[in-house]
C-alpha positions as CSV (number, residue, x, y, z in Angstrom):
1,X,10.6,-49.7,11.9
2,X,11.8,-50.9,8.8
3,X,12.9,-54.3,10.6
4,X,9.6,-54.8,11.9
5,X,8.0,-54.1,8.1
6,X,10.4,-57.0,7.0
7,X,9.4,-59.3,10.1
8,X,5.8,-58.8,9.1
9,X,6.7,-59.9,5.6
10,X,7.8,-62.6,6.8
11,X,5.3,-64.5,9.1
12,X,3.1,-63.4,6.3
13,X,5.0,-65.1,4.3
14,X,5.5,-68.3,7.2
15,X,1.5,-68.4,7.7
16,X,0.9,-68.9,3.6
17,X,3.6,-71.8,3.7
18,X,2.0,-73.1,7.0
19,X,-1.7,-73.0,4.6
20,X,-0.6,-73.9,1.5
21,X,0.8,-76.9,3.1
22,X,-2.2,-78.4,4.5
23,X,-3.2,-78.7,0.5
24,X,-2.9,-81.7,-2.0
25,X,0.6,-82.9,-1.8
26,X,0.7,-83.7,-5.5
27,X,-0.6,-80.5,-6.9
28,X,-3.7,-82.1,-8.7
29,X,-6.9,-81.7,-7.2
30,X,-10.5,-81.0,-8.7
31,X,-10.5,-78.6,-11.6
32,X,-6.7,-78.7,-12.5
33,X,-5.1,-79.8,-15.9
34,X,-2.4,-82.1,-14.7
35,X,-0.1,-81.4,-17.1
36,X,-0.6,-77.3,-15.5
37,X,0.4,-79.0,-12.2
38,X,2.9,-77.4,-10.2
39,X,5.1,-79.1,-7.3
40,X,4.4,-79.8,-4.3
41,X,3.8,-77.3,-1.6
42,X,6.6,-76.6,0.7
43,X,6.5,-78.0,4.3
44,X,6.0,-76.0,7.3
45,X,8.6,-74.5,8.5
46,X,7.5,-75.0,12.4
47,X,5.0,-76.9,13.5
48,X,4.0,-75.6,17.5
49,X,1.3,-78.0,18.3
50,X,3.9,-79.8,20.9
51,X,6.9,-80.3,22.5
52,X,8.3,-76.8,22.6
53,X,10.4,-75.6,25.5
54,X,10.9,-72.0,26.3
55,X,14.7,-71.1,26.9
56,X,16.1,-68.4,29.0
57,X,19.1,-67.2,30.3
58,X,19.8,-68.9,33.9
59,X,21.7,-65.3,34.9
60,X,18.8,-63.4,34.8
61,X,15.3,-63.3,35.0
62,X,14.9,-60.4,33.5
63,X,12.6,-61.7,30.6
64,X,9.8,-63.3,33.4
65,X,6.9,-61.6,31.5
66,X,8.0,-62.4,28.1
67,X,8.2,-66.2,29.2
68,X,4.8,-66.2,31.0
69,X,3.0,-64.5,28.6
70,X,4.1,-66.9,25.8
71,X,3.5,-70.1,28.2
72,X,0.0,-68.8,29.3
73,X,-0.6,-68.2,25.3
74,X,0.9,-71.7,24.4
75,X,-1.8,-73.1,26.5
76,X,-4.3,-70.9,25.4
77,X,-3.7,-72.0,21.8
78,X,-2.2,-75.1,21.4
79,X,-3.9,-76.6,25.5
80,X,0.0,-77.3,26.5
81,X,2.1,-75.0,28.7
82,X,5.9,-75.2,27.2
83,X,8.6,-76.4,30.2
84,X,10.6,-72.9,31.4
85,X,14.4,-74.0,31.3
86,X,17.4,-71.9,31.2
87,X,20.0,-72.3,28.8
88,X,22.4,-74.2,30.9
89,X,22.3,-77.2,31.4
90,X,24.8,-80.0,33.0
91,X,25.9,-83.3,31.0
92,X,23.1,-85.4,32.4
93,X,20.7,-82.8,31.0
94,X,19.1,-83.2,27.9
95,X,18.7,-79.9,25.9
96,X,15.5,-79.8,24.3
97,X,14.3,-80.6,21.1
98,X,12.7,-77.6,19.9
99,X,13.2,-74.3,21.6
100,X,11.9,-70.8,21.7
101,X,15.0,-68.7,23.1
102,X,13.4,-65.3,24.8
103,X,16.1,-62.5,25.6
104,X,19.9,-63.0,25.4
105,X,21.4,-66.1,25.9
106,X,24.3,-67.8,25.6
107,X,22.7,-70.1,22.6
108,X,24.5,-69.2,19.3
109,X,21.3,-68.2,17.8
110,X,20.5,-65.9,19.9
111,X,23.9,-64.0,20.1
112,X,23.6,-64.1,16.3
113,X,19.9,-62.5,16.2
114,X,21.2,-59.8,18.6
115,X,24.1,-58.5,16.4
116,X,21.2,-57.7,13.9
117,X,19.1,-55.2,16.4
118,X,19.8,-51.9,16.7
119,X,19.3,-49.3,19.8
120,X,15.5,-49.8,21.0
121,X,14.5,-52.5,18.5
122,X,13.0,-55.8,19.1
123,X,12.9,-58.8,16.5
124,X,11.5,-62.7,16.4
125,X,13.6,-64.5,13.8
126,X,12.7,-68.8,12.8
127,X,15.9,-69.9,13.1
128,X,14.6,-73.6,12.1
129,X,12.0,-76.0,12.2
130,X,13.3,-76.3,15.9
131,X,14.4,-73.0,17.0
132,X,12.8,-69.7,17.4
133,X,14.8,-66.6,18.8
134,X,12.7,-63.6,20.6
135,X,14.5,-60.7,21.3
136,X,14.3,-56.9,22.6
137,X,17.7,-54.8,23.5
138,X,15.7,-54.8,26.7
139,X,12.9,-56.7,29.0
140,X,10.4,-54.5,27.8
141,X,11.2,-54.8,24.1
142,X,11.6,-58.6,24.6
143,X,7.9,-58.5,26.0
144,X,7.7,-56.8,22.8
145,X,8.6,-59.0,20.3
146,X,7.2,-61.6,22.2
147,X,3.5,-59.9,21.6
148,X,4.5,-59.3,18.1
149,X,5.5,-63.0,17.4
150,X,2.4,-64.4,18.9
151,X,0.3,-61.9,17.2
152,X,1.5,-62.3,13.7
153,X,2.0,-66.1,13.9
154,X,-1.3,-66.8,15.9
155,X,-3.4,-64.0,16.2
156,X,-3.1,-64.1,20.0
């Protein structure tokens, strides 16, 4: 429970960086003493408008919900569906750019995320700009913190 408290905190604190950065870059705008200025506002951390791939583990399907629900949201928010790919991929494949890992994997990432969960717990961590890890010690905790990540990032 307490994990999920400091989760919360954070996409809190992710959707006020996400706002803040849509202000003036400089720091001056109407009403402010430029020498009270303060710096700029830090970029987002992850910007989900496009391009986003979900990532699951090609030796199970075990996480089918978790991946459609987040697809059917993705299209629901941002009008694109993310490609479904697993996380293997042969040298003429091209990994891709930015991923949202759901369930255990064989991605570093997620291996690392999962070390952090205890028994029954569930987690979504920003790895990066590029790399979001949603995970549950289970399919039905994935689904989860697959609900939870879309609800406190997007309201969905």
């Amino acid at each position: 429970m307490k994990k999920r408290n400091i989760i919360k905190g954070l996409c809190v604190l992710l959707t006020a960086m996400l706002l803040s950065a849509c202000g003036a870059a400089s720091g001056v705008g109407e009403g402010t003493d430029p020498a009270e200025t303060t710096a700029p506002p830090p970029p987002a951390i992850a910007d989900f408008s496009s391009g986003w791939a979900l990532v699951q583990s090609d030796r199970s399907n075990a996480c089918a919900d978790s991946m459609k629900l987040l697809q059917t949201a993705f299209e629901e928010i941002f009008g694109y569906a993310p490609r479904m790919c697993s996380d293997f991929f042969t040298k003429n494949e091209t990994p891709p750019e930015y991923e949202i890992v759901v369930g255990k994997t064989e991605r570093d990432t997620a291996a690392s995320v999962y070390e952090t969960l205890g028994e029954d717990e569930y987690t979504y961590t920003v790895v990066s700009d590029k790399v979001v890890v949603i995970a549950g010690n289970n399919a039905g905790n994935t689904l989860r913190a697959a609900k939870a990540f879309l609800l406190d990032c997007f309201g969905y």
